[in-house]
C-alpha positions in Angstrom: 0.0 0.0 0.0 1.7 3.5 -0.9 1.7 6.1 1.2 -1.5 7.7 -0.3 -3.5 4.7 -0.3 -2.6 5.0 3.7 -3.7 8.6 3.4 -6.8 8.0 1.1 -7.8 4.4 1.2 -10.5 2.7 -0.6 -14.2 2.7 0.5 -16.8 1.0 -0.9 -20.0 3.5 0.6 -23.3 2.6 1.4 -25.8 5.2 0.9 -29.5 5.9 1.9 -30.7 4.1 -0.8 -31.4 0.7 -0.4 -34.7 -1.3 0.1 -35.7 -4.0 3.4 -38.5 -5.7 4.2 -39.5 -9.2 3.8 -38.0 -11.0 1.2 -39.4 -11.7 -2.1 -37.5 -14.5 -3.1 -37.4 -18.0 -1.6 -34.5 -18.8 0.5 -31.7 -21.8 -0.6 -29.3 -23.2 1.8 -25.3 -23.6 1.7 -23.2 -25.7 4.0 -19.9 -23.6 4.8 -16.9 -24.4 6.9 -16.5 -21.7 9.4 -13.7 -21.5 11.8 -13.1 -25.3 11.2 -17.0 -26.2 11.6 -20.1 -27.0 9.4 -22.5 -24.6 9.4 -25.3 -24.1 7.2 -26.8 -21.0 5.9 -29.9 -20.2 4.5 -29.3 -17.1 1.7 -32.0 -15.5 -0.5 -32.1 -18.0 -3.7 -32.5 -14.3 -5.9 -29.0 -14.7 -7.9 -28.4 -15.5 -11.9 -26.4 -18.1 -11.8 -26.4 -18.8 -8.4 -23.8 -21.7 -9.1 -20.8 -18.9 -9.3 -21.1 -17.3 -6.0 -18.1 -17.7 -4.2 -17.7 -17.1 -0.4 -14.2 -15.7 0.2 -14.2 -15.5 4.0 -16.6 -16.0 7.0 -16.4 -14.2 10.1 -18.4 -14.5 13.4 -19.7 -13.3 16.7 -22.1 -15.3 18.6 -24.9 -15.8 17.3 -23.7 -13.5 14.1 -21.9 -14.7 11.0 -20.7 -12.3 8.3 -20.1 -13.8 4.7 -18.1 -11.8 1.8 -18.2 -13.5 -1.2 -17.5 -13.1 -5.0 -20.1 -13.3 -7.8 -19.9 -13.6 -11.9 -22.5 -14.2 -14.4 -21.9 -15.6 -17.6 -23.1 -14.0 -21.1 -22.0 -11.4 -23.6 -21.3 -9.0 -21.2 -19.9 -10.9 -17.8 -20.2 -9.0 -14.5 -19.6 -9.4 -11.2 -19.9 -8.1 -7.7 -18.9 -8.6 -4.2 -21.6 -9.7 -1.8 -21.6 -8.4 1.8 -24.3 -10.8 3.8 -25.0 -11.1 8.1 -26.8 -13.9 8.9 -28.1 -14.5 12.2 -28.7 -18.3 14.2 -31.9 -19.4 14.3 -33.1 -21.8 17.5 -31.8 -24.7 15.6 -28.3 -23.0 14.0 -29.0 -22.8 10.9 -27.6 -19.2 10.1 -30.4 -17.1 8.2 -29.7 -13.8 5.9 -31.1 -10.6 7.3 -28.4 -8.4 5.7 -27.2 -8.6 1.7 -25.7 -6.0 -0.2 -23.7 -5.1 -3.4 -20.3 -4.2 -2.7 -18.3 -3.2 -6.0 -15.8 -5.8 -6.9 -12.9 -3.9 -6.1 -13.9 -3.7 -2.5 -13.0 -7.5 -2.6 -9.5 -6.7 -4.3 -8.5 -4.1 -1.2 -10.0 -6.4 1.0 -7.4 -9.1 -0.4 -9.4 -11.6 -1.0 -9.7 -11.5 -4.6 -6.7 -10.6 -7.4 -8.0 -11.8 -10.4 -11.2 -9.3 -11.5 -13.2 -9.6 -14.5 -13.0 -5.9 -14.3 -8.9 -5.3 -13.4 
């Protein structure tokens, strides 16, 4: 990191806009390894290609887990996106989404979890 980045670094910002309320998607489940354990997690099943969504890195607090992954869709024009989710335990652990948003892909890059971006 130069000494600017130190000065200035990267920020991926959330503004006011975003929507919440109950889903309108049905939810899908994933079995993760976090922290040398199974745990499942139930994520909204709203994603193109759902089959290309990566999770780069799990992180956890009681009953709190945070997933950042990676996602790519295929086609003509192939994008991508970083996915910022917070799940919460449910009575039985399963871990269920409350949180999901877009993160730009370069978030994931000076996070340094991911090099190689569709995008640079």
């Amino acid at each position: 990191m130069t000494a600017g980045e130190r000065e200035r670094p990267w920020l991926d910002v959330l503004n006011r806009k975003h929507e919440c309320g109950p889903t309108l998607s049905e939810y899908r489940t994933l079995d993760l390894v976090h922290e040398g354990h199974p745990v499942r997690v139930r994520i909204p099943d709203n994603l193109i290609d759902p089959e290309r969504l990566e999770i780069l890195a799990t992180l956890g607090s009681g009953p709190l887990l945070t997933l950042i992954g990676h996602h790519t869709m295929k086609g003509k024009s192939p994008y991508e996106r970083g996915v910022l989710m917070v799940a919460r335990a449910d009575p039985e652990g399963t871990f269920i989404v409350h949180v999901w948003h877009e993160l730009y892909p370069w978030a994931l890059k000076y996070l340094g979890l991911k090099e190689d971006l569709i995008e640079g």
